[in-house]
C-alpha positions as CSV (number, residue, x, y, z in Angstrom):
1,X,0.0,0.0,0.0
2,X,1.7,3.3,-1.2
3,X,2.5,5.9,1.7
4,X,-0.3,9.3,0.9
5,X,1.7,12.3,1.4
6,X,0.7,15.8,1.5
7,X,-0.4,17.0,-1.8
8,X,2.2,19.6,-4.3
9,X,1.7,23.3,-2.6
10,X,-0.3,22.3,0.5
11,X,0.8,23.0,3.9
12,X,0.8,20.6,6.7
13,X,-1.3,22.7,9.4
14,X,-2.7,20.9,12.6
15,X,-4.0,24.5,13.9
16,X,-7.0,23.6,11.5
17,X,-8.0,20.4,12.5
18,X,-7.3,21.4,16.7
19,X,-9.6,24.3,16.0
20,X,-12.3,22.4,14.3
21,X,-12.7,20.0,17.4
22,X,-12.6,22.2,19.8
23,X,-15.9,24.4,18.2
24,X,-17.3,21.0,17.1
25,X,-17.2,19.5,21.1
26,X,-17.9,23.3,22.5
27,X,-14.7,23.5,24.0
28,X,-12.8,26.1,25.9
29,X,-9.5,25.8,24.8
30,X,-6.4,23.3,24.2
31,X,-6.6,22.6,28.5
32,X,-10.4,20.8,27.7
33,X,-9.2,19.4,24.4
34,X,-6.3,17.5,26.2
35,X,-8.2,16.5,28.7
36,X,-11.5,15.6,25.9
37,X,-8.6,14.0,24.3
38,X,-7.1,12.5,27.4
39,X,-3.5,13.5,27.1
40,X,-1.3,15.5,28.7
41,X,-1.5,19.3,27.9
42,X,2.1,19.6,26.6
43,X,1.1,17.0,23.7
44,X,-1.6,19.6,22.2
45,X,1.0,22.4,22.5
46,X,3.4,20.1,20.4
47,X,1.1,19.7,18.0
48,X,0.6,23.1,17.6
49,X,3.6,24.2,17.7
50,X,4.7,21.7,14.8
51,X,7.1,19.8,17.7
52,X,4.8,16.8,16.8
53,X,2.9,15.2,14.4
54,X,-0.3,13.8,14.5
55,X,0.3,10.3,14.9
56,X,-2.5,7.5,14.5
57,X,-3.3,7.2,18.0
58,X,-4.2,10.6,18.5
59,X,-5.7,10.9,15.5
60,X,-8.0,7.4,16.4
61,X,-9.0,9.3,19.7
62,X,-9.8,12.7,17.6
63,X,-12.0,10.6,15.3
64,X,-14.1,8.4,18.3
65,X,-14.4,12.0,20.1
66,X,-15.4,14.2,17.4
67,X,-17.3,11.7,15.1
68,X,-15.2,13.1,12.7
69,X,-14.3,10.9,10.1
70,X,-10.9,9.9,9.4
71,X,-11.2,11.1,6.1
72,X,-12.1,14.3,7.5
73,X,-9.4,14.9,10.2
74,X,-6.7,14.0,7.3
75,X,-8.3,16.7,5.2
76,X,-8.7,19.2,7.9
77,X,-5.1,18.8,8.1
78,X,-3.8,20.4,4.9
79,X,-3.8,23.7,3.8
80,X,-3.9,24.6,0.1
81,X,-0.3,26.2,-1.0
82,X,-2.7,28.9,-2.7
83,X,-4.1,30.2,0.4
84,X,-7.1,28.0,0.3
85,X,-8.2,25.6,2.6
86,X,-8.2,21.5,1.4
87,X,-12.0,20.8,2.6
88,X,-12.9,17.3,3.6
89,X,-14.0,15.0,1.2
């Protein structure tokens, strides 16, 4: 199975898909996420911060949280190169 990588002129950004679960589950901020998310605060600052990927566990938990699909939270993930935003599909 061939590895999917970002597509030409989009721009890994895991602001989008933090943001869009947070107003999906009401959320406060990234303190009720990680604790939604049940991880330890630092992990979501990582993530934002571009320390740390999105790995597949995290992104399992997003998806059985959010009702998300996995799809989705991929898509939510990229950034168009042009300035707009990959929507999911």
């Amino acid at each position: 199975m061939p590895i999917r990588r970002i597509p030409t002129g989009a721009e890994y950004d895991p602001n989008r898909v933090l943001d869009a679960i947070i107003k999906k589950l009401s959320l406060k901020n990234d303190a009720a996420l990680s604790r939604v998310l049940e991880v330890a605060p630092p992990v979501i600052s990582k993530i934002r911060h571009n320390t740390l990927p999105i790995g597949a566990t995290i992104l399992l938990r997003m998806h059985e949280v959010s009702d998300y699909s996995i799809r989705e939270l991929r898509a939510l993930m990229v950034r168009d190169g042009a300035g707009k935003e990959a929507l999911p599909a």
